[in-house]
PAVO-104622 format. One record per residue: x, y, z of N, C-alpha, C, O in turn; residue number from 1. Coordinates in steps of 0.001 Angstrom, whole numbers. Layout:
      n_u      n_v      n_w     ca_u     ca_v     ca_w      c_u      c_v      c_w      o_u      o_v      o_w    n
        X        Y        Z        X        Y        Z        X        Y        Z        X        Y        Z  NUM
...
END
This chain:
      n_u      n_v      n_w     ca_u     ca_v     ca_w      c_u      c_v      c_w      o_u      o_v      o_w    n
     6373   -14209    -2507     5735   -14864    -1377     6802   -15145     -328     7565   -15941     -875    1
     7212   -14910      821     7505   -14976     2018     7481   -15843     2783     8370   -16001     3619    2
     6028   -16920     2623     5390   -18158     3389     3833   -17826     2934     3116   -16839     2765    3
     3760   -19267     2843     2333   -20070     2384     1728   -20235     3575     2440   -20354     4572    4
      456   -20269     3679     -463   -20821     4679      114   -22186     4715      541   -22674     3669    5
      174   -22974     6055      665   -23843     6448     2069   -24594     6791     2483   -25610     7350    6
     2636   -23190     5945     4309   -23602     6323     4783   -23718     7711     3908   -23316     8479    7
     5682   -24058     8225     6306   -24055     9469     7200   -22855     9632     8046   -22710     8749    8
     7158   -21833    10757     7763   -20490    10809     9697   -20764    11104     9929   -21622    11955    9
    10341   -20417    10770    11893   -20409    11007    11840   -19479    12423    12636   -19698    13335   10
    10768   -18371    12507    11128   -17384    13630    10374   -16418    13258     9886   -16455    12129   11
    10134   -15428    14057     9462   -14384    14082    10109   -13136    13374    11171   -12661    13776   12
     9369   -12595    12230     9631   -12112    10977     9770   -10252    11742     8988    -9873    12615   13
    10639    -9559    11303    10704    -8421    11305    10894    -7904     9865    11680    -8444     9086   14
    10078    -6746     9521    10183    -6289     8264    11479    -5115     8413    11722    -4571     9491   15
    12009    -4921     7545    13155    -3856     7498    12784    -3279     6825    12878    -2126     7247   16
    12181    -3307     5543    11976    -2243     4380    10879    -3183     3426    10802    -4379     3145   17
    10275    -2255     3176     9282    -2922     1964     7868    -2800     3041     7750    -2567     4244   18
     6594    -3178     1571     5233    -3653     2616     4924    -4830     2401     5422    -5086     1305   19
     4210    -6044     2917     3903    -6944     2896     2398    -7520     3591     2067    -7290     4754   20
     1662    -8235     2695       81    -8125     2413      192    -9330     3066     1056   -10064     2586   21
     -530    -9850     4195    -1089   -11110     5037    -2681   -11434     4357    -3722   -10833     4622   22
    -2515   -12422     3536    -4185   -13001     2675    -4202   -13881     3161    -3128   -14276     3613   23
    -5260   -14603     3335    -5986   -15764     3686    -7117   -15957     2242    -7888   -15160     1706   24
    -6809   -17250     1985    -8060   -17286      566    -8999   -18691     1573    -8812   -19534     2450   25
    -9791   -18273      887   -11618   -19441     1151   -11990   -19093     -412   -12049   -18158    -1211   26
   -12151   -20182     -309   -13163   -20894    -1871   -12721   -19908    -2760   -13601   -19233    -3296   27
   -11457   -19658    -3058   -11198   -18951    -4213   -11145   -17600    -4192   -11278   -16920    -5210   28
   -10938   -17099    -2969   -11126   -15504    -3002   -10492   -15162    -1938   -10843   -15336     -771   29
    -9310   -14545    -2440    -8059   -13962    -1310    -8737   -12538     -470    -9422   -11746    -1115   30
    -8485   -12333      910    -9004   -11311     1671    -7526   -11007     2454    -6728   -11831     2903   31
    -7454    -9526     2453    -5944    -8848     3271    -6631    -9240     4868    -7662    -8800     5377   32
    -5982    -9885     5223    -6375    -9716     6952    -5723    -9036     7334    -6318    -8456     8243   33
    -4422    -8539     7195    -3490    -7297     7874    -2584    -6670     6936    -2701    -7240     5851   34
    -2038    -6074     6909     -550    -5416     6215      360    -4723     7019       42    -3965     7936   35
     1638    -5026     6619     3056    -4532     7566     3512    -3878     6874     3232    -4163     5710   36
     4247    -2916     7013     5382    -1670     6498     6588    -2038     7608     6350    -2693     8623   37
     7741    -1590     7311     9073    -1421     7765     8473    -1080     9149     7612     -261     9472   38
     9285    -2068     9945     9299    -2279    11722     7950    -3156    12019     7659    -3359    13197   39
     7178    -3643    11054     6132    -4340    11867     6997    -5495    11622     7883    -5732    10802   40
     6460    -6139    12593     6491    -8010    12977     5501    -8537    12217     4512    -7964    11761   41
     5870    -9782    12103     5048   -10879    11192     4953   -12405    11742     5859   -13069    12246   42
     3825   -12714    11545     4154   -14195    12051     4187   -14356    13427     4922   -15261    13823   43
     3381   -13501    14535     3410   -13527    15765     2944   -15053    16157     3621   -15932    16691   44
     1613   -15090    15737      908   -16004    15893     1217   -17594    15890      678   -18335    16713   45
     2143   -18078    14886     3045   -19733    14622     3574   -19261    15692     3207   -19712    16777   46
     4556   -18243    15621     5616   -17925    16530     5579   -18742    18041     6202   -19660    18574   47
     4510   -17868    18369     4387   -17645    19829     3312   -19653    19781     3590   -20342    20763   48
     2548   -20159    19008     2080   -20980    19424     2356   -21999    19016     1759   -23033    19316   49
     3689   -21897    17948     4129   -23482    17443     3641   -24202    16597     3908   -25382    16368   50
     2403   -23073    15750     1608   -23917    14676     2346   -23455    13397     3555   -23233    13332   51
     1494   -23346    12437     2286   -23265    11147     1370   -22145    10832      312   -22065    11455   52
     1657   -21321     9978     1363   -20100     9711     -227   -19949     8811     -441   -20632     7809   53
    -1237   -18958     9358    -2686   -19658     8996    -2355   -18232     8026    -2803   -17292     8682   54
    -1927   -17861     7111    -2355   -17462     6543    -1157   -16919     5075     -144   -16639     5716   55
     -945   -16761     4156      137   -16363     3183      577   -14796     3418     -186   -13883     3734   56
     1764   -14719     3225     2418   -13246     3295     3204   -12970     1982     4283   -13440     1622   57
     2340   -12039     1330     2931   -11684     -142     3819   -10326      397     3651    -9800     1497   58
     4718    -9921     -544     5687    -8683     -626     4984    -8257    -1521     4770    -8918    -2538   59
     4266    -6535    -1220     4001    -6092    -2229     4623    -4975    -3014     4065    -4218    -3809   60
     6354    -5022    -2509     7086    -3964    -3001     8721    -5087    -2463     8709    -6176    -1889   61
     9586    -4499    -2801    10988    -5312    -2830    10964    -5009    -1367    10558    -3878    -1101   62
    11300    -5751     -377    11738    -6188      860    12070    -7129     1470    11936    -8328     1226   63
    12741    -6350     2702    13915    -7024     3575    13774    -7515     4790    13853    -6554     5555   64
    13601    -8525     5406    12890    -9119     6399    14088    -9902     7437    14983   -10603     6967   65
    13949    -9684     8666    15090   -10649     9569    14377   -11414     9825    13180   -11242     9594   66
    14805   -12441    10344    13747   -13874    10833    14583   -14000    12476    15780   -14279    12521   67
    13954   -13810    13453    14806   -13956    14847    14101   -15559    15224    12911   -15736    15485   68
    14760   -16226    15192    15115   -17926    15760    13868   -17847    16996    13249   -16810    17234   69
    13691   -18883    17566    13308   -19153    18737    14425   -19049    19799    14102   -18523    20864   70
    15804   -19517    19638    16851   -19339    20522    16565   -17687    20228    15931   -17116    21116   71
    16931   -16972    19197    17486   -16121    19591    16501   -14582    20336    16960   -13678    21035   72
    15140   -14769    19871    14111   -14533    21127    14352   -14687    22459    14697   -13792    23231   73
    14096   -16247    22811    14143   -16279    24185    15638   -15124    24762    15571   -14108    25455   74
    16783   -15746    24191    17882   -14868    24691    17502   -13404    24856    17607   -12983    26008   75
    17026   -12431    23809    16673   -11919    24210    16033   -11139    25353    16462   -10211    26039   76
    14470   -12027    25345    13821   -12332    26692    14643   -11906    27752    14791   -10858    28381   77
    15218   -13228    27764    16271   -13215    29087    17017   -11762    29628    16959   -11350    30787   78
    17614   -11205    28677    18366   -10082    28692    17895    -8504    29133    18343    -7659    29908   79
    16487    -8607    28000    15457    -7178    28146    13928    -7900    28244    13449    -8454    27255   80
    13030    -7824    29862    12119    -8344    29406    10766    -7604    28807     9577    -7894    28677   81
    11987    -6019    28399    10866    -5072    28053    10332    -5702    26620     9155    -5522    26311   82
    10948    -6218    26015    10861    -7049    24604     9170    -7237    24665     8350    -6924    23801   83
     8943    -7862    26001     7719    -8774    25722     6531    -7576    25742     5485    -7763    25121   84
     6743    -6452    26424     5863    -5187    26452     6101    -4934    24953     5024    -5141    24396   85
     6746    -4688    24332     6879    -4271    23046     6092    -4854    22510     5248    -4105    22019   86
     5820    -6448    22242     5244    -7386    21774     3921    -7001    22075     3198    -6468    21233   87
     3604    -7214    23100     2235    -7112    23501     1596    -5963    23050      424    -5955    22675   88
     2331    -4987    23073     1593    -3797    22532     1238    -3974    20845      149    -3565    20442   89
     1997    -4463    20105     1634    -4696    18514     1177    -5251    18391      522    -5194    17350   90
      975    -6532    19384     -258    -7870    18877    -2000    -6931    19642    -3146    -7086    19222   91
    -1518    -6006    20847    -2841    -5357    20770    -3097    -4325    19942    -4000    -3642    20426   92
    -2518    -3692    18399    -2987    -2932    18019    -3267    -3316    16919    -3936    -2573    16200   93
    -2807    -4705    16406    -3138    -5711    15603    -4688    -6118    15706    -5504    -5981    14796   94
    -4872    -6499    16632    -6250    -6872    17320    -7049    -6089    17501    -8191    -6529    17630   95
    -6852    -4613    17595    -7411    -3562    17125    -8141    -2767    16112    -9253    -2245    16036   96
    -6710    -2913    15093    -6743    -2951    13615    -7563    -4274    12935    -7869    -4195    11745   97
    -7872    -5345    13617    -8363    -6409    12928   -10379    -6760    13302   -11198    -7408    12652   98
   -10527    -5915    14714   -11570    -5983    15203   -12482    -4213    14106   -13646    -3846    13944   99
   -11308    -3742    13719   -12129    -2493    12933   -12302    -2941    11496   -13364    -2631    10957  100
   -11605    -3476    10955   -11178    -4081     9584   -12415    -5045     9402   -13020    -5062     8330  101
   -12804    -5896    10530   -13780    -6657    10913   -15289    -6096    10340   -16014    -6525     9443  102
   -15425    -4957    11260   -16311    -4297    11414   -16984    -3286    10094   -18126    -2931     9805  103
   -15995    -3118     9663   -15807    -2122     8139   -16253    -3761     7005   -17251    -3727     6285  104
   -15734    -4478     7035   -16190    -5309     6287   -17844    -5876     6111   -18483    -6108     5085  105
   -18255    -5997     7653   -19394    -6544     7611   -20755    -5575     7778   -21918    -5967     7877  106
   -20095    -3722     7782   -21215    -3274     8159   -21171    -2122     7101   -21887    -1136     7278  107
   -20123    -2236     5695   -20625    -1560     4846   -20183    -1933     3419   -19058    -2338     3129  108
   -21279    -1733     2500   -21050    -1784     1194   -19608    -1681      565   -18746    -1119     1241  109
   -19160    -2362    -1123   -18255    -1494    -1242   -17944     -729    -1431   -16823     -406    -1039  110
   -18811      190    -2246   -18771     1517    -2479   -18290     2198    -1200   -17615     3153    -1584  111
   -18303     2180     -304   -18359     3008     1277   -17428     2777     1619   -16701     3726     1908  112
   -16822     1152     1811   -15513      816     1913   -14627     1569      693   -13735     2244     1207  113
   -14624     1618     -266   -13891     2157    -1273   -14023     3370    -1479   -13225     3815    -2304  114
   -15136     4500     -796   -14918     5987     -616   -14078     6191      490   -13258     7101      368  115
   -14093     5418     1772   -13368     5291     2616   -11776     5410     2782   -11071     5989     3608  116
   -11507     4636     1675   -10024     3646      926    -9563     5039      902    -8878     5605     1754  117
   -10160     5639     -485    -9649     6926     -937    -9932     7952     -280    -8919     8593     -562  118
   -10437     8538      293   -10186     9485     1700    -9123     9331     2003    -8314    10071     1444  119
    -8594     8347     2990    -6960     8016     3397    -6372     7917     2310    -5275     8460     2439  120
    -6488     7562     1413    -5363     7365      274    -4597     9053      -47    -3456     9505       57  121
    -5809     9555     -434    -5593    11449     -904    -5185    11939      519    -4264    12709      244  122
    -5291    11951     1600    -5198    12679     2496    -3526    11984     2841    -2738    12714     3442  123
    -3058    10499     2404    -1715    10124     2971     -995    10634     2055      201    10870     2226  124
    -1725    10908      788     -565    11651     -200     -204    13045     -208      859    13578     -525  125
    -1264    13525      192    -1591    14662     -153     -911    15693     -881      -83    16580     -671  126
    -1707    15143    -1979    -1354    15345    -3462    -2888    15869    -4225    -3930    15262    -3976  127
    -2866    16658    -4849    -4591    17031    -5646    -4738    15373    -6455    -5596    14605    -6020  128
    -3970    15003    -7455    -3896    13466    -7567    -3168    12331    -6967    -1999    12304    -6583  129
    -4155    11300    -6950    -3134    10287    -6342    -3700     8794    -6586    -4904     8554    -6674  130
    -2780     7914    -6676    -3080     6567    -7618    -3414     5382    -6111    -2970     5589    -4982  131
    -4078     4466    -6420    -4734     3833    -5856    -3820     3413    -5100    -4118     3399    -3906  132
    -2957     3116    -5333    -1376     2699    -4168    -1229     1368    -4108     -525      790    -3281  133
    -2232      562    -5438    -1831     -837    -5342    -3073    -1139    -6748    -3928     -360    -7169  134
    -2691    -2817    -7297    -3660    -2980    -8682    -5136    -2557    -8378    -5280    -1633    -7576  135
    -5670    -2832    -8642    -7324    -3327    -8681    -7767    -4676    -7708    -8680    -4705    -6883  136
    -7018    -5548    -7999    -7432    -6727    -7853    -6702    -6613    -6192    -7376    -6924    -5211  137
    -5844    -6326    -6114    -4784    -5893    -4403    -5986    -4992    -3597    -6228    -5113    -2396  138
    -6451    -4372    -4216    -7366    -3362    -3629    -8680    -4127    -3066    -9221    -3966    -1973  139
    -9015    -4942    -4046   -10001    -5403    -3924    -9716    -6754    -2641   -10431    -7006    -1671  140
    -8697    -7300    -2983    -8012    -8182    -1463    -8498    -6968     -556    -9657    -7215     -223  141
    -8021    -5602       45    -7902    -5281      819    -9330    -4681     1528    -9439    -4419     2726  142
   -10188    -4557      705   -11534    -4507      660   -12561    -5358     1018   -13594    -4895     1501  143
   -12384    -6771      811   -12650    -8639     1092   -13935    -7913       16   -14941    -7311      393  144
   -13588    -8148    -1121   -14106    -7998    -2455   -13322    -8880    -3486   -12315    -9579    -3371  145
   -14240    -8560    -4644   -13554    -8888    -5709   -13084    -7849    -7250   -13958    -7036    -7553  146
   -12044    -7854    -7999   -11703    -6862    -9088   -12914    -6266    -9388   -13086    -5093    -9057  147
   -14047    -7071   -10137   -15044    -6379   -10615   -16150    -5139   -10222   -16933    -4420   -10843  148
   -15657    -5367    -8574   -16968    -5129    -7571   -16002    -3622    -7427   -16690    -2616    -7258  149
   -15093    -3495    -7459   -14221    -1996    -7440   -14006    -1358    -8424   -13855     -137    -8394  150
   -13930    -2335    -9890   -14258    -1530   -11069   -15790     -958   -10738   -15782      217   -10371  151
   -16753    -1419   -10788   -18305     -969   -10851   -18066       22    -9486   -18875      949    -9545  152
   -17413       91    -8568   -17902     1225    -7136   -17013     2009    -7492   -17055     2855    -6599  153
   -16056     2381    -8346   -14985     3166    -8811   -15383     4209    -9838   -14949     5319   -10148  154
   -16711     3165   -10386   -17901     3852   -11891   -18528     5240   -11173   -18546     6468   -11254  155
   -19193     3705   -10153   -20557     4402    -9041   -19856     6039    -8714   -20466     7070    -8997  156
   -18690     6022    -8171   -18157     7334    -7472   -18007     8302    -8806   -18405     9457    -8961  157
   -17454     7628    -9511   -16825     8617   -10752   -18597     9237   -11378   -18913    10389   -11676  158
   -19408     8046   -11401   -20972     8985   -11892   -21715     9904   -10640   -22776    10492   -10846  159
   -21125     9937    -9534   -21971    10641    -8626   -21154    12028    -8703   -21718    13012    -8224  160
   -19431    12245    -9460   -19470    13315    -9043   -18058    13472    -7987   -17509    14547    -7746  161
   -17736    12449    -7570   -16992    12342    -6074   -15697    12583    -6526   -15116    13643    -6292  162
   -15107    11471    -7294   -13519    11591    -7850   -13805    11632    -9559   -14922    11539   -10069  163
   -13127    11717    -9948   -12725    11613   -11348   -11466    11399   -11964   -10616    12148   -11484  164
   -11162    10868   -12594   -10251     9577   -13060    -9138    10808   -14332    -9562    11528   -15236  165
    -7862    10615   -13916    -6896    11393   -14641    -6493    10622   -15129    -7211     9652   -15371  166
    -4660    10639   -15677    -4018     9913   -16485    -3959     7923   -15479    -3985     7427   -14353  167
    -3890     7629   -16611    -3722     5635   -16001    -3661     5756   -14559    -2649     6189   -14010  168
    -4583     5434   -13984    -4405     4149   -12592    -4512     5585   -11479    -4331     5320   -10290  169
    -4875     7474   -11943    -4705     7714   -11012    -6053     8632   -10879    -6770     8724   -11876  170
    -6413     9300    -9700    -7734    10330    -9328    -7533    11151    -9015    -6394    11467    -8670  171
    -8774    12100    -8962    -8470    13369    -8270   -10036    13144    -7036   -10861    12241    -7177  172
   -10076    14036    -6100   -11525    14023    -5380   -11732    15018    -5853   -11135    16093    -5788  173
   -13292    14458    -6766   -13861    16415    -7986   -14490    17180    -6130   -14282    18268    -5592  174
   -15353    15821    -5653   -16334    16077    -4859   -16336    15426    -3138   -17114    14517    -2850  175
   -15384    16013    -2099   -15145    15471     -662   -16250    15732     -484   -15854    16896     -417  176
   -17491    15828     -306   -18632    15981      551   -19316    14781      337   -19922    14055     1126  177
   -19064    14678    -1177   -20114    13542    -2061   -19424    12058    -1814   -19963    10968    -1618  178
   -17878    12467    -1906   -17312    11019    -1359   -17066    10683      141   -16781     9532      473  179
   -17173    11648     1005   -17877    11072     2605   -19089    10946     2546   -19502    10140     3380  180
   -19884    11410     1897   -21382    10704     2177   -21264     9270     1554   -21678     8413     2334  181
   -20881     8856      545   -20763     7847       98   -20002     6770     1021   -20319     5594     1195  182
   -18901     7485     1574   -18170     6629     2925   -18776     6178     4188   -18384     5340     5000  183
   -20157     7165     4161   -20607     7089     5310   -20306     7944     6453   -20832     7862     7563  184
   -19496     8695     6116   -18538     9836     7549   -19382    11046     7303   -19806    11568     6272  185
   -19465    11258     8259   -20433    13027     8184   -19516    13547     8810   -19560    14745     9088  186
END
């Protein structure tokens, strides 16, 4: 863990290496609101408004993070004020990424979300197999689900035909037609 919901920020987080999962939990049930890889920023939000951080940032692989001060921002600033274009552009593709993430959540099943998942998953590996790229239960954070509900839509796909399940934790797609219809993508 990185920072808890409610901590106070030291500075605005740059990732160097590693990925790192932004959850927010309600009544017992953690949801990914974003994820960073090496060069995203973290923590815009305290940053820039002086609150304390609304949401937890887990590491979900070993990483390396700078923390830039409030002094040492502004200096910045001062120096290059292309900085702040930089900024602006990641908090709008953030807001981007969060208005689709949004949208995917509330306008489809999980099954659809989770044929979805794996589409990008096989196509970023591209590999004939390839493993979910995180537990069950991580997946299911990233889904705003729960473990069980991805075991049973993981069944659902594997009985329609779509993927089929190789050695531990990994798939193959038997059936891309059957798992975009299931995604919803024509």
């Amino acid at each position: 863990v990185l920072w808890n919901a409610g901590d106070t920020p030291a500075g605005l987080t740059l990732l160097m290496e590693g990925r790192v999962r932004i959850v927010r939990a309600d009544d017992g049930r953690q949801t990914v609101i974003h994820s960073g890889e090496a060069g995203a920023t973290l923590g815009e939000i305290p940053f820039f408004t002086r609150a304390t951080y609304p949401a937890t940032a887990i590491a979900s692989e070993p990483t390396r993070c700078l923390v830039i001060t409030y002094a040492a921002f502004d200096h910045a600033m001062r120096v290059d004020s292309t900085l702040a274009y930089v900024l602006l552009e990641r908090l709008s593709r953030r807001v981007e990424e969060l208005v689709e993430r949004v949208g995917r959540l509330t306008s489809k099943g999980v099954v659809a979300r989770l044929a979805q998942y794996l589409i990008g998953r096989a196509a970023a590996t591209s590999a004939s197999t390839f493993s979910l790229g995180m537990t069950q239960s991580d997946l299911a954070e990233e889904l705003g689900t729960v473990r069980e509900m991805v075991v049973r839509a993981l069944r659902e796909l594997k009985d329609i035909g779509a993927i089929s399940p190789r050695e531990r934790g990994r798939f193959v797609i038997s059936d891309l037609d059957a798992l975009k219809r299931a995604a919803g993508v024509h």
